[in-house]
N, C-alpha and C positions, 0 to 999 in steps of 0.2 A: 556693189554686186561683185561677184565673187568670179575669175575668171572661168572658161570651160578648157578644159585642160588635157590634152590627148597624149599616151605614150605608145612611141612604137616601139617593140621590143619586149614581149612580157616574157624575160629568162631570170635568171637569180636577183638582178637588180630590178627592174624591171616592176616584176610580181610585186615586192613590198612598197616599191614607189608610189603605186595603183593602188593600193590597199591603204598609206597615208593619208592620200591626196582625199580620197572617197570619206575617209573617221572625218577631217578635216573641212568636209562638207562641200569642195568642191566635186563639180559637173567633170566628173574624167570618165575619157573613154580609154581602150585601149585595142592595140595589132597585133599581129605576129603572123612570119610567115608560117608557121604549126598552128593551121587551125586548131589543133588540140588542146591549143592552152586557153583557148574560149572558157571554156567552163571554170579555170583557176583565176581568170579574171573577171568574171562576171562572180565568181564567190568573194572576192576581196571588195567587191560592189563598184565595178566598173562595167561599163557599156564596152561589149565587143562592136567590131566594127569590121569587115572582111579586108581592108587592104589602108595601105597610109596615104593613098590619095583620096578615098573617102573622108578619114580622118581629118586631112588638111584643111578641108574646106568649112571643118563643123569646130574648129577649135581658134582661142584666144591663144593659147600659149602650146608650143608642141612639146616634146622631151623624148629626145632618140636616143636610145638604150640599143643599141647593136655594136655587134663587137670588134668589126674591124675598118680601118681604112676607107676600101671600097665601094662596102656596104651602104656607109654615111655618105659617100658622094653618088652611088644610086640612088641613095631614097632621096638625095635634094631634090634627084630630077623628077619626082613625083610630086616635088611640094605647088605646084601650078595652077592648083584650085585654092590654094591657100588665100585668104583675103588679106590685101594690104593692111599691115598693123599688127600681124602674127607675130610673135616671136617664138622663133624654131633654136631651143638651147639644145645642144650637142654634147650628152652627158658621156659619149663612148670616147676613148682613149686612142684620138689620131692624132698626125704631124701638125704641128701650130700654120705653118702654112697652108695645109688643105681647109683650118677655122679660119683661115684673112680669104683665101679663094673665096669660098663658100659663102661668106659676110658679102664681098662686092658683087654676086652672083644674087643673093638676096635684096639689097639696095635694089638694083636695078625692075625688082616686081615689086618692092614695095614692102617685104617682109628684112626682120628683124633677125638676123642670124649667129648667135654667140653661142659662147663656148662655155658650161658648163660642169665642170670634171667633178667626178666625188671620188672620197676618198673613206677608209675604216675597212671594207669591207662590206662581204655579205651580212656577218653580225650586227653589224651597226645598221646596215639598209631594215635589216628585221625589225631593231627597233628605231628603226626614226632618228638614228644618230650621226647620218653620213656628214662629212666637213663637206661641203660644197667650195669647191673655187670658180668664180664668175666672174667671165671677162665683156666686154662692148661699154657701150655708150652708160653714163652714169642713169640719165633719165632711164635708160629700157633697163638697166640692172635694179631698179627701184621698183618697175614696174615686175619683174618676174619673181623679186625674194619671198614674197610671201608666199608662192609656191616652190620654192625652193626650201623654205621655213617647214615644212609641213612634213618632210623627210629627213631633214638637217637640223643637228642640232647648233651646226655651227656656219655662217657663209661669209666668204673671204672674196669680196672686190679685189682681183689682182691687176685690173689696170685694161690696155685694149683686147681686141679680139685678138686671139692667139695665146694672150698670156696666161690663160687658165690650164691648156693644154702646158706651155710651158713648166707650170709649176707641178701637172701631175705626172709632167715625165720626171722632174726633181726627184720626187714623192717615190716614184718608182724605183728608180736608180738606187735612192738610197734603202729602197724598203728589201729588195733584194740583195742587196749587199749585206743589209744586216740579216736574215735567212740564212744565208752561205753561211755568213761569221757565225749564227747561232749552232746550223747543224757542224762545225766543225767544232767550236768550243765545247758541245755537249759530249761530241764523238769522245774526245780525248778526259773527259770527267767519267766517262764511261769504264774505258780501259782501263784507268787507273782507281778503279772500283770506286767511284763516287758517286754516293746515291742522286741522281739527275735530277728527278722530282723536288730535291729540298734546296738544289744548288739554281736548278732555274730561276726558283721563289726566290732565294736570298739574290739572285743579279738581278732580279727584278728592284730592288733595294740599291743597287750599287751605280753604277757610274755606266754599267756595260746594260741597263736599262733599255729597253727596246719593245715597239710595238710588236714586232713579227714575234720575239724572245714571250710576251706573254700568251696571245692565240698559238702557241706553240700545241702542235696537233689538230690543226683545224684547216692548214694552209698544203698548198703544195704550188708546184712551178708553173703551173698551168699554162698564164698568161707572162710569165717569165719575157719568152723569146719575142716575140711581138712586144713588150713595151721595150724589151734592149735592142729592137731593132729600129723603133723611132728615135730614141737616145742618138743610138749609134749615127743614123741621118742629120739629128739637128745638129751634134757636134760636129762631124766630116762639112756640112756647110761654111761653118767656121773656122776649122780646119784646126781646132781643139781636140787637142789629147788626152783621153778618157781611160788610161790602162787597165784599173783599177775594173772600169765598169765593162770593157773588153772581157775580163779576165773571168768579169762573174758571169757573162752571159757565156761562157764557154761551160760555169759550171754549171749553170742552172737548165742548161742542154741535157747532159748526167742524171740529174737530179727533177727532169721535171717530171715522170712518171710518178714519186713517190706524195705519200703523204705524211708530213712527220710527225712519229709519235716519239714521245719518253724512249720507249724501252725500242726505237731503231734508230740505228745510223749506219752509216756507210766507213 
């Protein structure tokens, strides 16, 4: 039998997650504090549900799609209806230590608390191709991939709780780094009258090869400053020198407003 499966959070990721899970034939429900999104989740064939402690109590497996820090450590403290056995994956982009808190915070009622981080994007969430990274206990990681499977084309066991987050700050670090590298490389192809659109295609072929390099016009800085600001955290604990990723999030400050297309740059 097929778990029942609740997401809180129906925004970008969120939406398509709901809409998976549902083709895929499980029982999902879904929350949001925008009542308004009732109707675009209940059209991807999810059950609304009015807040995440009703939620908790009616689901096998939860999946918290919200976007900040904070957030994810208020709604644990709604998770209290939840029945011992739940596992509450943590797919939003926090510190690796607020997913080890949150996990012994869990233990203690009897619920299952990991960290599970995705990655591609919104494009991918559309089509069901996010990489998943999955962190806790091997048994509960066995236990939740096939709802993980249902939106992912790919899942990646990185090891305890915490280390899922670890990897998608990685993933971060390095993803914006190459954005920077991309709009500055293309800047100067520009100036120097090179048509952009045939030069991006051909690096896509080369060595300068890059995820950000091909969704090139689709992205922008958005969520930039918030993932360089947990980097920046988990390094200063260790007291590692990160210049390089200092230096991007100074630029990606500049540049978060924009969205890059071909024919702009800075």
């Amino acid at each position: 039998m097929k778990a029942t499966v609740g997401v809180i959070g129906a925004g970008r990721m969120g939406l398509p997650i709901i809409g998976h899970l549902a083709k895929a034939g499980f029982k999902v429900s879904g929350t949001d504090i925008d009542s308004k999104k009732q109707a675009e989740v209940e059209k991807r064939g999810g059950r609304w549900l009015a807040d995440s402690a009703s939620l908790a109590g009616q689901c096998d497996v939860i999946l918290v799609c919200v976007g900040f820090d904070r957030e994810v450590q208020d709604l644990m403290q709604e998770m209290g209806a939840a029945r011992p056995g739940t596992i509450v994956a943590i797919l939003s982009t926090i510190h690796p230590r607020t997913a080890q808190r949150l996990a012994e915070q869990g233990r203690a009622k009897g619920i299952s608390v990991i960290d599970s981080t995705v990655c591609r994007g919104g494009d991918a969430a559309d089509r069901g191709s996010l990489l998943s990274f999955v962190a806790g206990d091997a048994a509960v990681v066995e236990r939740v991939t096939p709802v993980l499977k249902a939106y992912s084309s790919d899942v990646v066991h990185t090891g305890a709780v915490g280390s899922a987050q670890v990897a998608k700050a990685v993933n971060n670090l390095i993803m914006w780094a190459c954005l920077v590298a991309d709009h500055e490389g293309l800047a100067l192809a520009q100036r120097y009258g090179v048509d952009v659109e045939m030069l991006r295609q051909a690096l896509g072929l080369s060595s300068a090869a890059n995820a950000a390099l091909e969704k090139w016009g689709t992205q922008t800085m958005a969520w930039a400053e918030d993932d360089m600001a947990i980097v920046a955290e988990m390094a200063a604990e260790y007291g590692l020198a990160l210049p390089q990723a200092a230096l991007n999030r100074d630029i990606c400050r500049s540049l978060k407003p924009r969205r890059f297309k071909l024919d702009e740059y800075g």
